[in-house]
DRENVOKE-432337 format. One record per residue (C-alpha): x, y, z. Coordinates in steps of 0.001 Angstrom, whole numbers, plus 500000, padded with zeros to 6 digits. Layout:
BEGIN
XYZ...
//
This chain:
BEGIN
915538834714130721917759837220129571918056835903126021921533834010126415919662830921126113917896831857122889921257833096121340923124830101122092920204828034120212920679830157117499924169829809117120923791825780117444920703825726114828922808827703112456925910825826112894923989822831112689922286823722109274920732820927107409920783817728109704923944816170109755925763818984107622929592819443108864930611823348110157932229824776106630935378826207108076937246826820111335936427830036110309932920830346110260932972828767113684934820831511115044932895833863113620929971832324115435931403832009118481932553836090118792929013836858118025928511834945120930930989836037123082929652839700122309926020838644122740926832837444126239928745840531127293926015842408126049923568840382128286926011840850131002926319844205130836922678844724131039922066842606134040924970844757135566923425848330134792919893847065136126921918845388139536923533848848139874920102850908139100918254848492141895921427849469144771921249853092143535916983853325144201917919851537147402920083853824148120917998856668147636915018855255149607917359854409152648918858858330152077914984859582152060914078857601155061916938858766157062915839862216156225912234861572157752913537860348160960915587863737161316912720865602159898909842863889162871912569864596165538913237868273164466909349868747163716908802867289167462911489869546169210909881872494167702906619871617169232908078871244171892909581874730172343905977875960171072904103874209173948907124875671175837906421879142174786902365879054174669902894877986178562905116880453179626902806883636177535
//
């Protein structure tokens, strides 16, 4: 998990308190649910920057593959003219 779970159990237990204790104030329950709210975006941003890190590598890998398919045909035309030249010599 990415910890959103675990937050939002804390938040309960806390607002929860002693078994069967009310929330104090409207107040406190707001407060609770911002440090939520920011918790979350937090997570979110996280799973965002690793999503974006995975698509950059793969675009990288697909950039360095492209670049070895160029690289075999280049490296197989140049035997080519060096077959060509040995045979005419």
């Amino acid at each position: 998990t990415y910890g959103i779970t675990d937050s939002w159990d804390e938040i309960v237990e806390t607002l929860q308190g002693a078994p069967g204790a009310p929330v104090s104030t409207d107040t406190e329950l707001g407060g609770y649910m911002r440090e939520f709210e920011m918790r979350v975006r937090q997570d979110m941003d996280e799973i965002y920057m690793r999503l974006d890190d995975e698509q950059t590598e793969r675009q990288l890998l697909a950039g360095w593959l492209n670049m070895l398919f160029r690289d075999r045909r280049a490296h197989a035309y140049t035997h080519h003219l060096m077959e060509t030249e040995a045979r005419m010599s």
